[in-house]
C-alpha positions in Angstrom: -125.6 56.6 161.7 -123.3 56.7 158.4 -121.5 53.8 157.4 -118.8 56.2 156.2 -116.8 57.7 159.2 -114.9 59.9 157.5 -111.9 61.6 158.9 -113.4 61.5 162.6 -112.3 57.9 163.6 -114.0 55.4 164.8 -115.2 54.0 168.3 -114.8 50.2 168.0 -112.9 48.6 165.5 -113.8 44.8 165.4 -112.3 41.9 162.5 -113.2 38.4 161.7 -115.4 36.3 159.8 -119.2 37.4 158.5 -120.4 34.5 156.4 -124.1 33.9 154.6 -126.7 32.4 157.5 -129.6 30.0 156.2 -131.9 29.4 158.7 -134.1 26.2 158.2 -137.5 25.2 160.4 -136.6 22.1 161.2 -134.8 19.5 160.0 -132.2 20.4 157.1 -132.7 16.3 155.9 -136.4 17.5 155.2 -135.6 19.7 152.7 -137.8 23.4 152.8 -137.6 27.1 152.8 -134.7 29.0 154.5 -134.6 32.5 156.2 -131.4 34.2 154.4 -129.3 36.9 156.2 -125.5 37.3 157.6 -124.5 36.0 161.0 -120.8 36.4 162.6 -119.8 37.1 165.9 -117.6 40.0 165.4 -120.3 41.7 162.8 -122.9 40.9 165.4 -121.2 43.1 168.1 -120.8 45.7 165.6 -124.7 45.7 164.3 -125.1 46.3 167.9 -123.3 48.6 168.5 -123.8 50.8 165.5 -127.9 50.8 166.6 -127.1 52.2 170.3 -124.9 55.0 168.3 -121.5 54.2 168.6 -119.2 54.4 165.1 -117.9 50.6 164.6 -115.5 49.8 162.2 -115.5 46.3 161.0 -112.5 44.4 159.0 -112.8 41.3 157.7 -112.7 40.1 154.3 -115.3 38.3 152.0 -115.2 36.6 148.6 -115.9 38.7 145.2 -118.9 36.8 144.9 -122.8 37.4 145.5 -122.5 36.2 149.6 -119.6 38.6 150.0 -121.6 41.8 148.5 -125.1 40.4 150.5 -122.4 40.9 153.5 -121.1 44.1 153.0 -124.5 45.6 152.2 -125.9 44.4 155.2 -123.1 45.9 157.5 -123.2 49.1 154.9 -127.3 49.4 156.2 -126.5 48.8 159.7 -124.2 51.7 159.6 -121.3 49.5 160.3 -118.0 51.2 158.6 -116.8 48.8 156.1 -114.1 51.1 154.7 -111.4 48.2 155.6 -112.9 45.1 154.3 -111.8 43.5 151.4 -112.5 41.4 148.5 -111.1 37.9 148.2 -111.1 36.9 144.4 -109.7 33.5 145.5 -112.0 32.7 148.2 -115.6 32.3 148.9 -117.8 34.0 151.2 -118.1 31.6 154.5 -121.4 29.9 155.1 -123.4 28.9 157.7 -126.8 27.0 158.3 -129.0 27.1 161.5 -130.8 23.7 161.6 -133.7 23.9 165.0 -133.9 19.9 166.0 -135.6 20.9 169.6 -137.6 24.0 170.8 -134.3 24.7 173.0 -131.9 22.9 170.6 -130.4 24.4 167.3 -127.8 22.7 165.7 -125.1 24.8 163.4 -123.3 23.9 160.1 -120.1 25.6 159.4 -118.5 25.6 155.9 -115.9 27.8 155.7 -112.4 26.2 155.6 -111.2 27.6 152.6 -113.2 30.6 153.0 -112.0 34.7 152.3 -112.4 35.2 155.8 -110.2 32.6 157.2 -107.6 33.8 154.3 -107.8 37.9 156.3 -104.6 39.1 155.7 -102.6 40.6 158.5 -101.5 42.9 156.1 -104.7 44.7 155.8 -104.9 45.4 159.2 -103.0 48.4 159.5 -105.4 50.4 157.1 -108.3 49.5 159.4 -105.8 52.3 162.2 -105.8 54.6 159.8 -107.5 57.4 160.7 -106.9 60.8 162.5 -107.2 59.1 165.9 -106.9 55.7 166.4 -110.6 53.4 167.3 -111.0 53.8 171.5 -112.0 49.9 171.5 -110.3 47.1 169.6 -112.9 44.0 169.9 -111.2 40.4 169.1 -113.2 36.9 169.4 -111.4 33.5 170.1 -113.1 32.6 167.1 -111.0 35.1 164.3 -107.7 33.0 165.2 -109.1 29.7 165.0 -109.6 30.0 161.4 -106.2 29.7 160.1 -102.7 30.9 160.2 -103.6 34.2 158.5 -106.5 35.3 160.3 -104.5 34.4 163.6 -101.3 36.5 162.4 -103.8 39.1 161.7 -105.7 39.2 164.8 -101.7 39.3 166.4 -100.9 42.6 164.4 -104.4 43.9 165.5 -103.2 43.2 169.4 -99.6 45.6 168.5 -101.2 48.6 166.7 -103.6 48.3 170.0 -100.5 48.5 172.2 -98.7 51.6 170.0 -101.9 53.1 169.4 -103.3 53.4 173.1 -106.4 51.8 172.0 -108.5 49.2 174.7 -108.2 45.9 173.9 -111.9 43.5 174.6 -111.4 40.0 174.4 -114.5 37.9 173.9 -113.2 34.2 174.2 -116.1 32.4 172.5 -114.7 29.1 172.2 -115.8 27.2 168.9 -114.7 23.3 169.8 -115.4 22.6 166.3 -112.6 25.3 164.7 -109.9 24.4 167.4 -109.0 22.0 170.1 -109.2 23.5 173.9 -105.2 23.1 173.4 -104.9 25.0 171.0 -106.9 27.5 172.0 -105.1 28.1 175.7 -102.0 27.9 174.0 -103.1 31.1 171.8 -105.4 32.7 174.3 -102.5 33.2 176.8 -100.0 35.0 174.4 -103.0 37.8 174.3 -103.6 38.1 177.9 -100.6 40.6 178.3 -102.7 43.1 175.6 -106.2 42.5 177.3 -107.7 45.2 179.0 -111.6 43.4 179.3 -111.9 39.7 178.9 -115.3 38.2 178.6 -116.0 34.6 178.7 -118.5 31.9 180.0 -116.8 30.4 183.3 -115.5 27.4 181.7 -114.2 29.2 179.0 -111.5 31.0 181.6 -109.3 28.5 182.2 -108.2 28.7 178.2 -106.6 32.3 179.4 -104.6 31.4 182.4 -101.2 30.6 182.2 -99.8 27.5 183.0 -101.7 23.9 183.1 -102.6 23.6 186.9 -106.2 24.2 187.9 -106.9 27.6 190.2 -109.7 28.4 192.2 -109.9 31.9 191.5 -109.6 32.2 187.7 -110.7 36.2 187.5 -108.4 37.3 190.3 -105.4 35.5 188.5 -106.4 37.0 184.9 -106.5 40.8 187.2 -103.5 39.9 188.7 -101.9 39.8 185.6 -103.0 42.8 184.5 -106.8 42.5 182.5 -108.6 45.0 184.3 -112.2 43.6 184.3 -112.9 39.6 184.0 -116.8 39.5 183.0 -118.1 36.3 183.3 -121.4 35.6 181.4 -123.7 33.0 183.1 -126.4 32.7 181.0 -130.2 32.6 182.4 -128.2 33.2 185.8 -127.2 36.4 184.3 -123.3 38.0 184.7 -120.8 39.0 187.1 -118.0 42.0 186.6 -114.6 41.2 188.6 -112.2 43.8 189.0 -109.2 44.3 191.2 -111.7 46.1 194.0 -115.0 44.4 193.7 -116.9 41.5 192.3 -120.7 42.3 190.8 -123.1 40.7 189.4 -126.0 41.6 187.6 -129.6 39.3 187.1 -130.7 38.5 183.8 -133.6 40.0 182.7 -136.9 38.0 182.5 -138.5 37.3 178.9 -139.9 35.0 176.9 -137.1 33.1 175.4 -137.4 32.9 171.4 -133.9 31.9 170.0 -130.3 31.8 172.3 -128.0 32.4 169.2 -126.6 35.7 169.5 -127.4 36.8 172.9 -123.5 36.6 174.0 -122.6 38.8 171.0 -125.2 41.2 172.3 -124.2 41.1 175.8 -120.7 41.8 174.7 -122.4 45.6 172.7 -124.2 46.1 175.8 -121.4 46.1 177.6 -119.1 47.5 175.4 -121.7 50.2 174.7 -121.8 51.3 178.6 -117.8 51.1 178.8 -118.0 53.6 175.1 -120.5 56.0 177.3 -118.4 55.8 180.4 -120.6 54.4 182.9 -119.5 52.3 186.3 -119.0 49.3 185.8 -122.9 48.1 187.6 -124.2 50.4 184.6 -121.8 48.0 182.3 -123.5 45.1 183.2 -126.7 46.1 183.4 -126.9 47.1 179.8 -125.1 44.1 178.9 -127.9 41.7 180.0 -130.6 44.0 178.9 -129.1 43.9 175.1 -128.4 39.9 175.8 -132.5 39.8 176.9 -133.4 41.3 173.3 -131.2 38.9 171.3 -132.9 35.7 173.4 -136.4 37.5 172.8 -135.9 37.6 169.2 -135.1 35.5 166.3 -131.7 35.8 164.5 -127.6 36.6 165.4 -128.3 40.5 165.5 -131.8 41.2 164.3 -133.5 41.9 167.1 -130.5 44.4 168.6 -132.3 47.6 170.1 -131.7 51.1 169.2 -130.4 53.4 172.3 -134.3 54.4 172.3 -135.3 51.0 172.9 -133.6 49.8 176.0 -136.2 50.7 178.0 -138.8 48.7 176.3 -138.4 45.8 178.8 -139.5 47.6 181.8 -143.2 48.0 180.1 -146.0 45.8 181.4 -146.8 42.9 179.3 -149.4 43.7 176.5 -148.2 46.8 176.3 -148.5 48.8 172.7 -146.6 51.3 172.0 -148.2 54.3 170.2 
């Protein structure tokens, strides 16, 4: 898969935050050798993406330093379209350090106030449209307008091209408690339910999208009665359920060996996304959802263990198995 698109458009068009990952062994107080790579949430859905075949465009903006260009290159290899990003001379590249504590703990380390990504301009937003036919999927993340004013006005402009453009809207909520308060979150979350055509979240992350304050017992049939067209609901080791305005489904998580947790929503979210891009039912949907989700827990990293189209079937091989 290029990285350059060209004239043909793009499938997904996803923007946020990408920032430099170090990943410790243990303790950061210790001291000792980190794993460098890139890890955000938006990239991560991109990465997966782009390796089951789909052309993903991704806009976000990094410093004009060293972290930004170890950012872009990455993306660039992954045959992620990068055409839109830009180059913050006033701002550093975002960083972010894994620290394991516990076999099923990992604690993260954020530094990016201040950073080129939390300064995107909404500006540069129109130029990642621009193409001969609009992107079929715009992907958004609770996370992009949590960073500041900018990246939230941007992520606003994003939602209206959607609108005049005819283009999907997927909404992954991925609340970050550190970035904003559950306030402030709802109080943006609702003003982009209107523009939401898929909404995926963790159950207790639906509340943040329903209007008004009051409690309901049926979260998913409020968001469809106000016009999302499929609430997926990710549930971890319990797997996921798909609600729509004719059915509810849900779909088992696949059995592995567990490795590392980080990134398995993001690669849920390609699955899914990747299935919706083919135009598969929505059982099909989720079933490639939790079979990209079971390769991100089985492997370490944000993205680096996303499968190629090629590999989906791997899991269905016996134990032991080599492949020759």
């Amino acid at each position: 898969m290029s990285a350059a698109t060209g004239n043909a458009g793009v499938d997904v068009l996803t923007l946020g935050e990408t920032m430099v990952a170090l990943r410790g062994s243990g303790p950061l107080k210790l001291g000792g050798a980190m794993n460098v790579s890139v890890a955000g949430a938006e990239s991560n859905v991109a990465i997966g993406l782009a390796r089951l075949g789909h052309t993903v465009r991704w806009a976000g903006a990094v410093g004009d330093d060293e972290a930004g260009e170890l950012v872009l290159r990455t993306l660039r290899a992954e045959g992620v379209d990068v055409t839109a990003a830009t180059r913050d001379p006033a701002a550093p590249t975002g960083l972010i350090l894994f620290e394991p504590r516990l076999p099923e703990v990992t604690r993260v380390h954020y530094y990016r106030a201040g950073s080129a990504g939390s300064r995107l301009s909404p500006g540069t937003v129109p130029a990642a449209f621009a193409a001969p036919r609009p992107p079929r999927v715009l992907h958004l993340t609770g996370i992009t307008p949590a960073l500041g004013p900018s990246a939230r006005d941007a992520c606003r402009r994003a939602l209206r091209l959607a609108r005049e453009h005819g283009t999907e809207v997927c909404l992954d909520v991925n609340f970050r408690s550190r970035l904003w308060s559950r306030e402030e979150a709802a109080a943006e979350l609702r003003e982009w339910i209107p523009y939401v055509d898929v909404l995926i979240a963790s159950d207790d992350e639906l509340p943040l999208c329903l209007p008004g304050t009051g409690p309901t017992d049926a979260p998913e049939k409020s968001l469809i009665d106000d016009g999302v067209r499929e609430v997926v609901v990710k549930l971890g080791a319990d797997g996921a359920t798909a609600h729509t305005a004719d059915a509810e489904l849900h779909a088992r998580a696949r059995e592995v060996r567990a490795v590392d947790a980080v990134g398995a929503g993001d690669a849920f979210v390609a699955g899914y996304l990747s299935a919706l891009l083919d135009g598969t039912d929505v059982p099909s949907r989720l079933d490639r959802a939790v079979t990209t989700g079971a390769f991100a827990v089985a492997s370490h990293g944000d993205w680096e263990g996303a499968p190629t189209r090629a590999e989906l079937g791997l899991l269905d091989s016996t134990p032991g198995t080599v492949v020759r």
